[in-house]
C-alpha positions, 0 to 999 in steps of 0.5 A: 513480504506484503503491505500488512506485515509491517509497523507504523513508519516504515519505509519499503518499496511497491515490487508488485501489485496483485489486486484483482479488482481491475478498479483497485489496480487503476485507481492505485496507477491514477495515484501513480502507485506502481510497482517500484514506488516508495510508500510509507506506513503512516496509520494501520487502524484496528479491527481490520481497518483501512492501512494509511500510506503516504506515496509521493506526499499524497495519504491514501487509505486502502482496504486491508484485503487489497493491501494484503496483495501488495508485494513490498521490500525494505529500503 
């Protein structure tokens, strides 16, 4: 499953990142998104808009091309 297929509020584990911008990929680590970080889906805007996440109290939007590489699971 990736970021994208979820709803508003849940609640899943990062168990890999497969961005292939290198500047994605370090900006999420300076975030200290990585793999085995719980996040939140906070907002998903439309018309393929940015996806809000919340990980450790901090919202972050990421682009909808980065979040579909993102591989998550359910807690």
């Amino acid at each position: 499953m990736v970021l994208t297929d979820l709803q508003e509020g849940e609640q899943v584990r990062i168990t890999h990142t497969n961005c292939k911008n290198g500047l994605v990929q370090r900006r999420l680590l300076d975030l200290g998104i990585m793999e085995g970080s719980l996040v939140r889906i906070k907002r998903i805007l439309p018309l393929g808009g940015p996806i809000a996440i919340e990980a450790k109290g901090q919202l972050i939007g990421i682009r909808r091309g980065d979040a579909k590489l993102i591989q998550v699971e359910c807690v």
